[in-house]
N, C-alpha and C positions, 0 to 999 in steps of 0.2 A: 764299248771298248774305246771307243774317239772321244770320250770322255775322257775317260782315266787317265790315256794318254796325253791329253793338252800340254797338262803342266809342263810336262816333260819337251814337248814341243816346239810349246812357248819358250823353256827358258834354252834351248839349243837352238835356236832363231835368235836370242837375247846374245849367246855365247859370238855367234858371230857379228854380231851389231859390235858388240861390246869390241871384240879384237881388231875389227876393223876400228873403232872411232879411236881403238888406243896406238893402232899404227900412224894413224892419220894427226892426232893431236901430237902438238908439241909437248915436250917433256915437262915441261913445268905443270901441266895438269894430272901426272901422275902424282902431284903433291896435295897432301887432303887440306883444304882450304879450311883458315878458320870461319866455322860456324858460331853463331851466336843462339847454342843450345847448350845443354845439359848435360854434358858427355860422358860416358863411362872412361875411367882412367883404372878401370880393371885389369891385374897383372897378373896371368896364372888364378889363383884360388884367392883371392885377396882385392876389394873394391875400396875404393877412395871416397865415391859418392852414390849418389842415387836419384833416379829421376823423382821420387816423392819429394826432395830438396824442390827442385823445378816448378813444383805446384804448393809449395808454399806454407806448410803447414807449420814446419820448422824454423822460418826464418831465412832460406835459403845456402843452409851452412853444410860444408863435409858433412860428410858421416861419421866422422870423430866426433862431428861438436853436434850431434843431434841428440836431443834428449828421449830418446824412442829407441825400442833392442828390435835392428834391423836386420835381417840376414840377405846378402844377397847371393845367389847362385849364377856364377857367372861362365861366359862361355867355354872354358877351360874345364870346367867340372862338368858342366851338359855333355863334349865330349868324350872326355875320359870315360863315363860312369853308362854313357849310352842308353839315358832312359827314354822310355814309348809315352807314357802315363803321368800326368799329375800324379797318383801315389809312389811310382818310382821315382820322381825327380825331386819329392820332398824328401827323401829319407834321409838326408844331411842333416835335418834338423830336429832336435830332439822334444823340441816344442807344439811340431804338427803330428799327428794322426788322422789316417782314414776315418773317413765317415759315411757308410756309406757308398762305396767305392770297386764297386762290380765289373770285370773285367768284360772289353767288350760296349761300355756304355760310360756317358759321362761319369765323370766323379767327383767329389766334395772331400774335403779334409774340415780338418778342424783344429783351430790354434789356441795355444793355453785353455783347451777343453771346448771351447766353444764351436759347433759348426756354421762355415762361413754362408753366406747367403747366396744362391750361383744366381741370383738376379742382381747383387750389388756390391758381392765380395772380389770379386774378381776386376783386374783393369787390363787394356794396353793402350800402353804408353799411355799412362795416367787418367783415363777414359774408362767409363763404367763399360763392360761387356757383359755379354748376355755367355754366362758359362756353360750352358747346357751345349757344350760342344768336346770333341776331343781335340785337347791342347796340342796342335803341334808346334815343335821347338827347333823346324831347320831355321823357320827368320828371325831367330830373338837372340839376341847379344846377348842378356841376360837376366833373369827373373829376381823381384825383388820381393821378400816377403816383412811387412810391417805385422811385430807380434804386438797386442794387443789392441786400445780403443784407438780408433781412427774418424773419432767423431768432428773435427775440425778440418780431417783432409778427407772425409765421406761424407759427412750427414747420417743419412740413415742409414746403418748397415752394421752385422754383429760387432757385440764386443771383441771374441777374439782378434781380429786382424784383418788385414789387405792383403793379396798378393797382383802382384803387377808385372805384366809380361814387356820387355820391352826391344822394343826392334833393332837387326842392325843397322846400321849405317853405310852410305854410300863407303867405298875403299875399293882399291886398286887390289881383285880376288879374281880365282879362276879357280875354283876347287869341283872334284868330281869325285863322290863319295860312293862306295859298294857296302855291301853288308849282307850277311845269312846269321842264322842264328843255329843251334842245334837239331830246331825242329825244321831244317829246310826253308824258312823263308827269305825272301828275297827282297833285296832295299837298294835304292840308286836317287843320288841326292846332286845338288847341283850348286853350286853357293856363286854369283858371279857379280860383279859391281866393277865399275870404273867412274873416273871425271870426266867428264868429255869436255867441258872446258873446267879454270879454274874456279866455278862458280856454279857448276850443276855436276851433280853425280847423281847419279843411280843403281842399285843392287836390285837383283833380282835370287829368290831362290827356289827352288823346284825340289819337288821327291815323291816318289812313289813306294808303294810297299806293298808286298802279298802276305798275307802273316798266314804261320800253320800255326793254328794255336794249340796253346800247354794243355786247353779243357776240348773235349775232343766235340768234333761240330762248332766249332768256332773259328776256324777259315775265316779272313779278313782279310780286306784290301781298302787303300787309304792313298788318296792323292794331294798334293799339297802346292800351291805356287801364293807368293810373296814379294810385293816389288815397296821399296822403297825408293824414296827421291829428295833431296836435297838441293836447296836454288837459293844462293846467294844474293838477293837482287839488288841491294846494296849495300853497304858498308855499314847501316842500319837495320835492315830489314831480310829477313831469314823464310824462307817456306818451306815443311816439311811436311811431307807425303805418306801414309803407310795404309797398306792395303793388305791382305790377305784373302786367301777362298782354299777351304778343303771340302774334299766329299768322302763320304767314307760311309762300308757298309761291313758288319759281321755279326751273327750271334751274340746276343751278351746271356752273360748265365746269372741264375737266379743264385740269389745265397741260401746259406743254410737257415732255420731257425731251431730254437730250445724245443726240445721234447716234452712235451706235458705242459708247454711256459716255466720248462725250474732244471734241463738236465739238459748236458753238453752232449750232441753224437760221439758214441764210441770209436766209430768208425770211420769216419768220412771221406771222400776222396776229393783228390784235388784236381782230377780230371776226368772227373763223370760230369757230365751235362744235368743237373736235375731237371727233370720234365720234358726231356725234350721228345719232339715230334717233327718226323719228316716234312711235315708241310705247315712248318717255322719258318719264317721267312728272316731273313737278318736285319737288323738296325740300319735303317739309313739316317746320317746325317750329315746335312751340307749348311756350312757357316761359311760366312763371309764377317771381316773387322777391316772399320777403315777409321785413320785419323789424319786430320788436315789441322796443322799447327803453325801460326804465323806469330813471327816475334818483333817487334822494335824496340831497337834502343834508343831513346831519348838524346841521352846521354853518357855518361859515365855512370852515373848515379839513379838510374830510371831506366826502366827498362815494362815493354806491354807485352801479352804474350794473346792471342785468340785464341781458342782452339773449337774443334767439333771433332764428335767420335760418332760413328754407327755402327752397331753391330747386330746381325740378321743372323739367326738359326730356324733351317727345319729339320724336324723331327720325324723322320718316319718308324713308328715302335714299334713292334713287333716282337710276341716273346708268347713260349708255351710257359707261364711262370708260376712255377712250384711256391704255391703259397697255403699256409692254415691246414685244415682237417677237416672244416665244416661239414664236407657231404663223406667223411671215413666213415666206416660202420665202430673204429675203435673211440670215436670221438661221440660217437649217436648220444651217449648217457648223458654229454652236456657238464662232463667233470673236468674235462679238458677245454680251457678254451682255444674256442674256432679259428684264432687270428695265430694259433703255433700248430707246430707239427706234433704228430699224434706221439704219445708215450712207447709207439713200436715202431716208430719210424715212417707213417704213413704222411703224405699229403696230399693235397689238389692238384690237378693243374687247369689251369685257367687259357682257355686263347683271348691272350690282349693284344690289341691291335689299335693304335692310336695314329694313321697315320694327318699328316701337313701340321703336326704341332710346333706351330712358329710361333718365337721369339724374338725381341728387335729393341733392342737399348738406342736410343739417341740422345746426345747429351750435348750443350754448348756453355764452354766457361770463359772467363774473361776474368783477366787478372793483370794487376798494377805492381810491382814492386820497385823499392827505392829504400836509399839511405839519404838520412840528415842528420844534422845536428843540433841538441838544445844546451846551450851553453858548453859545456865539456864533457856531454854526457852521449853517442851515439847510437842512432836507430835505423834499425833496416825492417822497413813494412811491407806487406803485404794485405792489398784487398784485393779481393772481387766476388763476381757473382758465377752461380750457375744456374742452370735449367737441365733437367731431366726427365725424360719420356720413358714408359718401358710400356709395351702392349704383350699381350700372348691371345693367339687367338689357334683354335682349338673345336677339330669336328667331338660329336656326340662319340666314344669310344666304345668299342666291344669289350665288355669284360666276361665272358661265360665259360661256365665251370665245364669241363669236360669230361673229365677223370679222376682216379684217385691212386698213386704209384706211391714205392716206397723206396729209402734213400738208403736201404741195399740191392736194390734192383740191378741187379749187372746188365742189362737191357731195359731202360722205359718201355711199359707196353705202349702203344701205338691206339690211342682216340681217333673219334672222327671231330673236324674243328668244325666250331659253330657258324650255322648257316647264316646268319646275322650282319651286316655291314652296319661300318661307321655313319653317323648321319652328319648331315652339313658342317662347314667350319660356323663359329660364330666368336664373337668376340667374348674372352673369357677372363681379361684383365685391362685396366687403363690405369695408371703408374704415374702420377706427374709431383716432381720435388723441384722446388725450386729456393737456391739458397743463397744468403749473403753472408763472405766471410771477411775476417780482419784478424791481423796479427802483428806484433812491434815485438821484436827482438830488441832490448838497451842493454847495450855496451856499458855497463856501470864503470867497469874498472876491464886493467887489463886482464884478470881470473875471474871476474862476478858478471854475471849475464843475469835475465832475466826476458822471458817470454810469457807474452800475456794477449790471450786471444778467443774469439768464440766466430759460433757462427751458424747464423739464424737460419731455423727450418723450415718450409711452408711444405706441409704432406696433404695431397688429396687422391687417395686411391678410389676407386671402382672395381667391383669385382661381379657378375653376372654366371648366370647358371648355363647349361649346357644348351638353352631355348635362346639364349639371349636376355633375360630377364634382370634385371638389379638384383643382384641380392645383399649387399652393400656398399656404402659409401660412407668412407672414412677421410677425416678429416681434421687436420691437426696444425700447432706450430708451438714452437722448441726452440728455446736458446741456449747453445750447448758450448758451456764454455772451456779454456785449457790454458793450463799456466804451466811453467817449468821455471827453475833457479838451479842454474850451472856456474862449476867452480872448479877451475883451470889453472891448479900452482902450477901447473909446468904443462910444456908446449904436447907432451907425449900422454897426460894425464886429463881427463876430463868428467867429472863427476857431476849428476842432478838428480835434482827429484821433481814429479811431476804429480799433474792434477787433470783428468779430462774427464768430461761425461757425454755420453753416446745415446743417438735412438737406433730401434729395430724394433723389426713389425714383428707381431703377435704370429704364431703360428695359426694350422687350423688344426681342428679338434676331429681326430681321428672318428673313422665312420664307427666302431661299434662303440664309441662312448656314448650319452644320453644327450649331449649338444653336439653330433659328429655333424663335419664339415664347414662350424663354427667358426668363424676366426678372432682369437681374442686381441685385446686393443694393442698397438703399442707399448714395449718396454724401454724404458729410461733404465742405462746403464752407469759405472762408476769405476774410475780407476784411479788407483793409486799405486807408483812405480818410483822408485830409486836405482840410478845406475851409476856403474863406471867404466868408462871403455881404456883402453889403455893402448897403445902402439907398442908393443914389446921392440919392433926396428922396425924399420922403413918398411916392411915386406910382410911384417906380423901384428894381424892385431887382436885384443882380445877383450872380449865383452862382456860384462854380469848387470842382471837384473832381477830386482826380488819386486815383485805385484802382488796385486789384490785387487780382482774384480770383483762387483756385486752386481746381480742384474735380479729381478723377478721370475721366480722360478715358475718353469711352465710343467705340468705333468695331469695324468689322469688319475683323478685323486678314488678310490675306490669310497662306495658309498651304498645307500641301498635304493639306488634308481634301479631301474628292470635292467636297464644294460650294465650294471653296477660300478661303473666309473663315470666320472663325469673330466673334462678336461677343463682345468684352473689355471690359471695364473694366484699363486700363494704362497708366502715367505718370501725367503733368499736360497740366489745358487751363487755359494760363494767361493772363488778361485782364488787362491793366495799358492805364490810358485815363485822357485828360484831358479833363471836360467843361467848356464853358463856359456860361450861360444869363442873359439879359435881361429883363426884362419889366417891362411898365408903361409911365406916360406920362411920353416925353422932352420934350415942350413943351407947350402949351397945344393945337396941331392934332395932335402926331405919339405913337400909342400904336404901340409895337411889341413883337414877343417874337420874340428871336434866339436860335439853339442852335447848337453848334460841338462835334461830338465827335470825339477823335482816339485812335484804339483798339490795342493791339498784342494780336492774340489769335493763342497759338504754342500747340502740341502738343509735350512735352516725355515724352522717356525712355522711346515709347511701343515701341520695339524697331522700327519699321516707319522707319528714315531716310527715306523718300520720303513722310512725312509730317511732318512735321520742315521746323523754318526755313524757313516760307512763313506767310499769314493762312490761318484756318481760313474754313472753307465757311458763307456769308453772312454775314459781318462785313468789311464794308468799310472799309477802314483812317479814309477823312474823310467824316464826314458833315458838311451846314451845315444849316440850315433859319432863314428871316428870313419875315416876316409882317409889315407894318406897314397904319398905320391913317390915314392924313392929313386934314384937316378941311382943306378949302378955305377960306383967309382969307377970299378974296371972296363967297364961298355957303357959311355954317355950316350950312348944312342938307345939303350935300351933301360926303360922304367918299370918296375913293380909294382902296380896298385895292389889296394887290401883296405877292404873296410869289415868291419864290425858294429851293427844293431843290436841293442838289448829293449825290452819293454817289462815290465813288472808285470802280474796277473792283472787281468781284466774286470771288472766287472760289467756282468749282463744284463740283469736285471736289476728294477729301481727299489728293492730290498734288501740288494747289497747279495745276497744268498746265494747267488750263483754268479761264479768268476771264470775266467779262461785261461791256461793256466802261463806262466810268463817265459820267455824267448830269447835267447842267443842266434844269430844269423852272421850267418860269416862270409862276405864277397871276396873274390881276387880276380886280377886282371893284368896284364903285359902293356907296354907303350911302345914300339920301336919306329925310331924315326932312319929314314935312309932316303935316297936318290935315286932316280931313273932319268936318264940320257939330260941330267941337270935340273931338273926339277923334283920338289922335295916331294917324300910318300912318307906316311906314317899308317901303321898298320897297330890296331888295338882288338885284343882280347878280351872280354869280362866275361867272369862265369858268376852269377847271384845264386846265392844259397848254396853255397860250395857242397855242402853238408850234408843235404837234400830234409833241411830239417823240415819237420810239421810244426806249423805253428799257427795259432788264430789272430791274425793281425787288424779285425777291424769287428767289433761289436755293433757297429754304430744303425742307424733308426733310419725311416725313411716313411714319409706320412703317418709318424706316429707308430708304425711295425718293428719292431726289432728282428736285424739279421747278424750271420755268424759269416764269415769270409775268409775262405783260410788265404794261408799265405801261401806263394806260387812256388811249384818243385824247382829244383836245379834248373837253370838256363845260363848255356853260354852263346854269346854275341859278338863275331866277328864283324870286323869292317876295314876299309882301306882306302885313305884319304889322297889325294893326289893333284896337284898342282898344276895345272895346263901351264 
């Protein structure tokens, strides 16, 4: 319990540091000092820039003049909409989907089809993180998600996208947050920052949570503290600070899978535990993210920037998890395969227990930018370098079958767990990428741009068995180049079309294929994108982009080995999709942000015809996603939220033949802002899935397994914001 508690501690020890140093300072330090950063000029539902500007991939320009379809989610929308989850907090956009994505335990999405990589898809504040954590969002201004290749502002990491969490900033804050939900849980948050002189600030934020969860045995509790620091130290020279630590433990629940490998449950529920057993111990996991960013300005024209990121996860697993038939007696004939649930609804369950499974990204970049001029022609550049570490190191794990339950069982019957312990940690990955980039944005004309850039790979991974043993060493280099040509009649208007190519590491080859645990070589990816972004006003702006990814398609190609698939890299998976995107305020009452993606994602040349000319497996042909924000003409104190999800049928499996079928989801929610004894309170309501629809919102894979994940019943989420 003196754990749990710190944060909260900590930051009501912070609360009075902070009141006193603001009594004590002169007024003029309650003024935010210019920084020589990146800043969010985020207004409501509506961003101007982005910290990916910052590190350089672009050129260093708005987000009006980037040649890339960027969405940012910004702090106005995190609180209105109240999400817990990476899957709740993306559903603004109509580009991501779950992948993946089990409540109770990390999660992965996936953008323009692709799922992202949670060792290099993930940033803060522009620094690889180690995702296998849950995402908390009381210290982050605002998240920014780059759709598609990011092979110039990554190196290695999927084609779909980046997403980037990033911190707030020192400010003159005193906020104290409550919250419950329907099911009785309980929240108390803390947000606090001041100057204490003109030239150093600090924020701190804290919260804690007890969750009762929608799936029943899944009780949670989750602590969180965040300090940022801002230090002007001269008129040149900037130092910023970011730190985090969560700990967090609950149940997470297994997903469903296909009946036979080919049929959808009839039944299913959305708050049965599959597999569960009393003496299931809950997920623990505790991450820490830290970034140290130092900036000089040269000059007007030149400007250096350091940085270093670390990021540390452990993993304690723990799960009775309902997987395959293998040991069913309806599965014995061998007609079913062992890795789905049986055709009566039977499965396994397994006690896995994995625990001290850490993680740990370390990364340091170094970057140059400047403007000059060649005759009449102007350049703004960008180089530099990076290095990146990522380790996982990992004891020998328990996997044993215990039982076999069925997924109408209104009671799991109750196994005994296996007598078994995990054996030693050992090192189970070594990660090391280190890269040099370059890019020159020219100023052709006042409407003609042109950026032209790449940026060299050096990959040598290590991966070892559960003894410690080699079992490969991979080793590569890559120059991944990226161009764009922008064209700007007019100051509100901004048109390009772009050229980039990306690496990402080969998966590994699921255990019952005939090379299982394999990992095949890296894939070299391809994009091509046309956009145009437009400012409708100062407050609105609006985005289109049509792509085409091609990467080498990965799958289990069925054959007549004894385990009768083998896992290939063969053909193409080819994404071609039109997005559209909104945001900002259309009237003086009404903010909203709409998303509209329409996707064709085909599997091309891969020798298997029955897989071939259909949508690949979780990528729904239409997604929509609409959020809006309405101020009541007649009560400006009070707001109406309402949003609207739609996704097309799904497909499950990689023959096309079995779909899931497609979804209307409907949100509402209240905003009222008022006063107490002169200090402002806002009080919000949201209720998700008004409707209490069923719906299957995530097909997506996980070492090569396919699971079914329904979407969550009705919840509504109170809270009350309040201003010391």
């Amino acid at each position: 319990m003196t754990l749990i508690r710190t944060p909260l501690a900590l930051a009501v020890l912070s609360l009075a540091a902070t009141a006193q140093a603001a009594d004590d300072a002169p007024q003029q330090a309650r003024t935010l000092p210019s920084i020589d950063v990146h800043a969010s000029t985020a207004a409501g539902y509506q961003a101007a820039d982005t910290q990916l500007d910052t590190f350089g991939s672009f050129g260093s320009a708005p987000l009006h003049d980037t040649p890339a379809a960027i969405t940012v989610i910004t702090r106005a929308q995190i609180d209105d909409r109240q999400p817990r989850s990476l899957s709740e907090l993306v559903r603004g956009d109509a580009a991501i989907n779950d992948n993946y994505a089990p409540a109770g335990y990390y999660q992965d999405v996936s953008i323009r089809g692709f799922p992202l990589d949670l060792a290099t898809g993930f940033r803060f504040n522009g620094m690889i993180m180690s995702a296998e954590q849950l995402m908390a969002l009381e210290g982050k201004e605002r998240v920014e998600v780059l759709k598609g290749l990011g092979g110039l502002e990554a190196g290695v990491v999927e084609p779909g996208g980046l997403v980037n969490y990033v911190s707030k900033r020192p400010a003159e804050v005193r906020n104290v947050t409550l919250g419950t939900d329907s099911h009785g849980s309980a929240y108390e948050a803390l947000d606090l920052g001041t100057w204490f002189t003109p030239t150093f600030g600090v924020r701190v934020n804290a919260a804690h949570e007890r969750t009762h969860g929608v799936v029943e045995h899944t009780d949670a509790r989750r602590s969180f503290l965040s300090i940022s620091a801002d230090w002007k130290i001269t008129d040149q020279a900037t130092l910023l600070l970011d730190t985090d630590y969560q700990t967090s433990g609950g149940r997470s629940v297994s997903g469903y899978q296909l009946l036979g490998g080919t049929a959808i449950p009839e039944h299913p529920s959305r708050t049965r535990l599959l597999g569960y057993q009393p003496w299931q111990r809950p997920v623990g996991i505790d991450s820490s993210n830290t970034t140290l960013r130092f900036n000089y300005r040269f000059s007007d024209q030149w400007n250096a920037q350091v940085s270093a990121g670390h990021s540390h996860t452990v993993i304690d697993d723990n799960v009775a998890f309902a997987y395959g038939c293998f040991y069913a007696e309806s599965c014995a004939s061998g007609v079913t395969p062992g890795y789905f649930f049986a055709p009566n609804g039977d499965y396994d369950v397994y006690d896995y227990r994995s625990p001290d499974d850490t993680r740990q990204n370390d990364e340091v970049r170094a970057s140059l930018t400047g403007t000059f001029a060649t005759g009449g022609i102007d350049h703004e550049l960008n180089v530099g370098t990076t290095a990146f570490r990522r380790t996982v190191d990992q004891r020998a794990y328990v996997y044993d079958y215990v039982g076999t339950a069925n997924i109408d069982d209104q009671v799991v019957p109750v196994f005994p767990s296996s007598p078994n312990q995990p054996g030693p940690s050992e090192r189970r990955l070594t990660d090391w990428q280190h890269t040099l980039f370059a890019i020159d944005r020219v100023h052709l004309s006042d409407t003609w741009q042109v950026l032209a850039g790449a940026r060299f790979v050096k990959l040598h991974e290590r991966a070892y068995d559960d003894s410690g043993v080699l079992e490969r060493d991979t080793r590569m280099t890559k120059t991944l180049p990226q161009a764009a040509i922008l064209w700007q009649p007019a100051s509100a208007l901004t048109t390009y079309v772009s050229y980039g190519e990306g690496l990402s590491l080969g998966r590994e080859a699921p255990y019952w294929t005939s090379n299982g645990s394999t990992t095949l070589p890296p894939l070299h990816s391809r994009q091509l994108e046309a956009g145009v972004k437009y400012a409708v006003s100062d407050a609105l702006d609006l985005q289109a982009a049509v792509y085409r990814i091609r990467q080498p398609y990965q799958f289990a190609q069925p054959d007549n080995t004894a385990e009768g698939f083998t896992f290939v890299q063969r053909g193409q998976e080819v994404h071609t999709g039109v997005e559209l995107n909104l945001a900002g305020r259309v009237t003086d009452n009404l903010r909203l942000t709409a998303s509209a993606n329409v996707i064709r994602a085909r599997a091309e040349n891969t020798g298997t015809p029955s897989y071939e000319d259909h949508q690949v497996v979780n990528v729904p042909r239409y997604r929509t996603a609409v959020y809006a924000d309405y101020t009541l003409p007649f009560a400006p104190n009070l707001a109406v939220l309402g949003g609207w999800r739609y996704a097309s049928s799904n497909v499950a499996t990689p023959d096309g033949a079995t779909r899931v079928p497609a979804y209307h989801v409907f949100d509402a929610g209240l905003r009222f802002t008022t006063s107490l004894s002169g200090h402002a309170m806002t009080w919000r309501v949201n209720v998700d899935n008004v409707f209490n629809h069923f719906y299957w919102r995530d097909t997506g894979s996980s070492g090569g397994d396919s699971y079914l994940f329904p979407g969550m019943p009705r919840l509504a989420r109170l809270s009350v914001t309040y201003e010391l």
